[in-house]
N, C-alpha and C positions, 0 to 999 in steps of 0.2 A: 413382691411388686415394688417397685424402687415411682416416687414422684417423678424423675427427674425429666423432664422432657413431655410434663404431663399438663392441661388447661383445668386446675380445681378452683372450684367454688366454694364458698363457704358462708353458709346462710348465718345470721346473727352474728357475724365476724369481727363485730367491734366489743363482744361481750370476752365475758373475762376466759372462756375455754377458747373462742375466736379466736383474740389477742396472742396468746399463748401458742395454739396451733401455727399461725400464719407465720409466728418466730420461729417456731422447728422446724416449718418447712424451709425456713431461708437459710439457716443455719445448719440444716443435713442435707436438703438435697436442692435440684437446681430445675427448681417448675419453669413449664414454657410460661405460667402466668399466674396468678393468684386473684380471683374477682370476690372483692369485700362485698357483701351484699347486707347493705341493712337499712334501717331508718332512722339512725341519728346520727344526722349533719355534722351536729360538734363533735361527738364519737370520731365519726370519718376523718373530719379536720383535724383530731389531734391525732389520728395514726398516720393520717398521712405527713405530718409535721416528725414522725417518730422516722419514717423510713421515706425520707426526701430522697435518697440517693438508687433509690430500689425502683428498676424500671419495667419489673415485671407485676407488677402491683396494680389493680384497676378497681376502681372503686365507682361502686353500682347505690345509688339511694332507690330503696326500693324495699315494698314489702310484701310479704309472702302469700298475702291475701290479692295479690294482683298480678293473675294469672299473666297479661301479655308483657308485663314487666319481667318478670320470670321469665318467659318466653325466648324474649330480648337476652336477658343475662344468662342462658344458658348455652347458647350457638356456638358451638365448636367447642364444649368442654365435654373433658373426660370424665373426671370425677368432681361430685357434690357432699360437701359433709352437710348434713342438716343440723343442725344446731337454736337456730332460732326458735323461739315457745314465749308465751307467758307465764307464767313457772310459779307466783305467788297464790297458795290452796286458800288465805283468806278472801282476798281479790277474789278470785273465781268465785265463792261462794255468792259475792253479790254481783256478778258482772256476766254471769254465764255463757252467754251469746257472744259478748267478746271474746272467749276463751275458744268455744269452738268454732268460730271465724280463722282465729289463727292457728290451734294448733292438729282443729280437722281439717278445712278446707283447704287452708296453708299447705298440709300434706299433700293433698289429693290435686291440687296446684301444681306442684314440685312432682307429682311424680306425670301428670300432663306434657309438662312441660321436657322433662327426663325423656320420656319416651318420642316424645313427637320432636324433640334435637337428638336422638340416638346417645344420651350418655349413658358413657359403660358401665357405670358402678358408682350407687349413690347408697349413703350411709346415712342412714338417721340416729339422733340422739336420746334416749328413755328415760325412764327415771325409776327408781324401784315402785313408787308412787303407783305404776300402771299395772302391779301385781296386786289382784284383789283389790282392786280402789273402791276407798270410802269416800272420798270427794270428789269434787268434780274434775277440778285439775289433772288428777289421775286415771280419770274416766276418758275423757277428752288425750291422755299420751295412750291410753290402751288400745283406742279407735284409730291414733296414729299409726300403732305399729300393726292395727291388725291391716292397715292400707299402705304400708309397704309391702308387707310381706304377702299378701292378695296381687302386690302390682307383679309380681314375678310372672301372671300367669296372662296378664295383659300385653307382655312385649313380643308375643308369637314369636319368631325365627328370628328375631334380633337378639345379639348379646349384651342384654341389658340387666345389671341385676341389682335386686332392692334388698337391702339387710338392716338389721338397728344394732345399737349399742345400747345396753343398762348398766351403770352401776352406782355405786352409791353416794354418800354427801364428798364434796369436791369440797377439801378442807379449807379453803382460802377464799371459798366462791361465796356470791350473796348470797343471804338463804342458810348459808352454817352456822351451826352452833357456835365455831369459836369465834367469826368476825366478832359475833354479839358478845362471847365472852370477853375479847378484847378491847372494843368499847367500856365493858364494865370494869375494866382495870383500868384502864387509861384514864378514867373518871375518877378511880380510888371510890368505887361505889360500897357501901356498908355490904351488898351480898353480891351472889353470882345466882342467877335464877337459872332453875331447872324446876322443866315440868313432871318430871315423875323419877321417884328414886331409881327405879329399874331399866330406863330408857337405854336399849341399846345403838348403836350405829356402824356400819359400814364404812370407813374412810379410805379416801384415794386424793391423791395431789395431783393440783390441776396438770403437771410433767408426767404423770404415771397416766391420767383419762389424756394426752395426746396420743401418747406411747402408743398404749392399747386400741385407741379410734384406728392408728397407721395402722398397725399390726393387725386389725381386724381386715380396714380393708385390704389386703394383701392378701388375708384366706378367704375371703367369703367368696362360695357359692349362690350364694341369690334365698333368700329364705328364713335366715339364720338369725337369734339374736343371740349376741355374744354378752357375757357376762363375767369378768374377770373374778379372780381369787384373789380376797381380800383379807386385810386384817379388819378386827372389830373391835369395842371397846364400851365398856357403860359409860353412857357422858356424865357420872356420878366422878368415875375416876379422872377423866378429863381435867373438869372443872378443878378438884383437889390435886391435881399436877397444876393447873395453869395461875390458880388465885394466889392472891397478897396474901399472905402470913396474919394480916389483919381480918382478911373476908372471909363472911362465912358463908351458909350456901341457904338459899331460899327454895322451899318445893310452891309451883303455883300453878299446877294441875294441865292434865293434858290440854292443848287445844284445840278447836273444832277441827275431824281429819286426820285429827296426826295419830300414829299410831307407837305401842312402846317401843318395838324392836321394827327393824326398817329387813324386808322381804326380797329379795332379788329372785327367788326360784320359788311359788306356790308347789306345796303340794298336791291342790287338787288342778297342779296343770295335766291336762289330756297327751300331751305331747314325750315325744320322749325327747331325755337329755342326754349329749355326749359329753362326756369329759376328756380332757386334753391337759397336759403338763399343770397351763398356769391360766386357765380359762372355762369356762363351762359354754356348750351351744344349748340353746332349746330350737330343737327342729318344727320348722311348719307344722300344725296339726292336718292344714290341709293338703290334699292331689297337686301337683304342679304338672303343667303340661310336659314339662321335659324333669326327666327322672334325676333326682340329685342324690350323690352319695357323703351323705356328712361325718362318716366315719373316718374318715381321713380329710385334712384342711389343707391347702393348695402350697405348701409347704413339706408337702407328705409326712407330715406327723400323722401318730396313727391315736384315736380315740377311742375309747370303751363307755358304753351303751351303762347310764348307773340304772340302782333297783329305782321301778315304783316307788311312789310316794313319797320321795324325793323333796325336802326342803331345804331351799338356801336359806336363810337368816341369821342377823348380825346377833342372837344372842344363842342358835346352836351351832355355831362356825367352829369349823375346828382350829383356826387361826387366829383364836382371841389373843390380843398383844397382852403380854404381861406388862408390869409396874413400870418396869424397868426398862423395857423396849417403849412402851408409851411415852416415858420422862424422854429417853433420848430421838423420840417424833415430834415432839410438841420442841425441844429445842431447836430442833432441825428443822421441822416445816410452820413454826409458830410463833420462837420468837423473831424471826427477821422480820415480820406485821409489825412488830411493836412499834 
C-alpha cells in the first residue's frame, strides 16, 4: 500500500516517532495531506517553522481525550497512526486516572471516531510493557489494544480495520536507557547507573519503528499485532561500549515496574503466532464477524503457524548482537546524540 494520494493522521505527531514519521512520509511518498494532531502548541509551532514550505501539512491542537475534537480531525481521512500515550510507569503509579483517561478512553475515542468518519485503516502504537504488565502504564496499553483489536468486530460491512504495533525501546526516544547514558557522559559523571547486572533489552531506531509502522500498515488485515524481529543486548554491555575510559558502572536496583529482560510475545498468550520473514503476528484470540486469514499478509508473503508456548524476549532472542556489531550500532545510531 503506497501513501501517496492518501489523508493520514497522526495522533501525538509532535513527539519524537511523530516527528520522524511525518518526515518519511514527505520524503517517500506524496500524501493528499498530513494532520498533526496534538497538544503542544510550541511543539506545533516549531514544526511548523521546520516545514513552512509544505502545503499539505495541517495542524490540529487537540487531545485524544476529546472525543468531538477527534471527531473534527478525522473527516475525510484515510489512514490514522495512533501514537499518542502517557508512557512514564513512574507517573502512572501516582497519577492513575490520568493514564487511563488518555491511553483507554483516548483509545475508545479514536476508534469512535474511526468508525463513525469510515477511516480505512488505523494503527495503533504498544509497547512490550502491555505483555504481562506489572504496572499500570502497561495495564492501561494492554486495555488499549484489547480495544482495537475488539473494534474490528464493531465496523459491521464497512472496510474498516484496527491493528497495533509492539516493539521495543526506540534507542533515541525519551524513556531509553542511552538518552540517560548520554547525559551521564556529557556530564563526565564518576559512574553510568544500571539497575541490574542482567537487564536485557530489545532495540529499534526511531527510522527502523517508522519503517515497520508503514510496512505493517500495508499488510494488516484488521486484528493483528505486529511485532518485528529484533536485535537485543544486556545494557551491561551497552553501557561498557558507550562510557569514558574513566567511568565505572554503578548497580542501583530495579525500579518500581520494570522488569530484567523486556517481553514482546508472552508465553502464556492463548493466541496463536505467525511468523513471517522479518516480523512476528499474534492473531486475535477472539471470533470476528468477518473471517480473516493471517497466514498470508496482503503482500502474499506466506507465514507459518510457530509451536505453543512460544516466547519472545530480549534475553532468549536468537538475535542477540554480538561485541562487535553492538560497538559498530552505538557508533552508528549513538554517537551522532553526542
Amino acid at each position: 500500500m503506497s501513501f501517496n494520494n492518501k489523508s493520514v493522521l497522526i495522533t501525538g505527531a509532535t513527539g519524537s516517532f511523530g516527528k520522524t514519521f511525518v518526515k518519511y512520509l514527505i520524503n517517500n511518498f506524496k500524501p493528499k495531506k498530513i494532520i498533526i494532531f496534538s497538544r503542544d502548541e510550541l511543539k506545533q509551532y516549531n514544526m511548523q517553522q521546520d516545514y513552512i514550505d509544505q502545503k499539505n501539512l495541517r495542524f490540529f491542537i487537540g487531545d485524544i481525550r476529546d472525543q468531538a475534537r477527534l471527531e473534527l480531525a478525522t473527516k475525510n481521512v484515510d489512514i490514522i497512526v495512533h501514537a499518542a500515550a502517557l508512557k512514564q510507569v513512574d507517573t502512572a503509579e501516582y497519577n492513575p486516572f490520568e493514564y487511563i483517561k488518555t491511553n483507554i478512553l483516548g483509545a475508545e475515542n479514536i476508534i469512535n471516531a474511526s468508525i463513525k468518519n469510515k477511516v480505512g485503516k488505523v494503527i495503533a502504537l504498544s509497547t512490550d510493557k502491555a505483555v504481562d504488565p506489572v504496572n499500570l502504564y502497561g495495564s492501561t496499553k494492554l486495555s488499549s489494544d484489547k480495544l482495537f483489536i475488539a473494534a474490528n468486530n464493531l465496523v459491521g460491512k464497512q472496510n474498516i480495520r484496527f491493528s497495533v504495533v509492539r516493539y521495543g525501546n526506540v534507542i533515541s526516544s525519551r524513556g531509553s536507557v542511552v538518552p540517560l547514558f548520554q547525559k551521564m557522559i556529557n556530564e563526565k559523571a564518576k559512574y553510568l547507573t544500571i539497575t541490574h547486572k542482567d537487564m536485557t533489552r530489545f532495540f529499534i531506531t526511531l527510522e527502523e519503528s517508522v519503517k515497520f509502522v508503514i510496512n505493517s500498515v500495508s499488510n494488516m488485515i484488521g486484528g493483528e499485532i505486529f511485532i518485528p524481529k529484533l536485535y537485543s543486548c544486556k545494557i551491561l554491555d551497552l553501557a561498557n561500549i558507550m562510557k569514558l575510559n574513566n567511568q565505572k558502572i554503578k548497580y542501583i536496583g530495579i525500579r518500581p515496574g520494570e522488569k530484567i529482560h523486556e517481553v514482546l510475545i508472552s508465553d502464556s498468550n492463548q493466541a496463536e503466532i505467525v511468523e513471517f520473514k522479518n516480523y512476528y503476528v499474534v492473531t486475535p484470540s477472539i471470533i470476528f464477524y468477518k473471517k480473516k486469514n493471517y497466514l498470508i499478509n496482503q503482500n502474499k508473503e506466506k507465514g507459518k503457524l510457530i509451536k505453543e508456548n512460544f516466547k519472545y524476549s530480549s534475553n532468549n532472542n536468537s538475535k542477540k548482537i554480538t561485541s562487535l556489531d553492538l560497538k559498530k550500532f552505538v557508533i552508528k545510531n549513538v554517537n551522532p546524540l553526542r
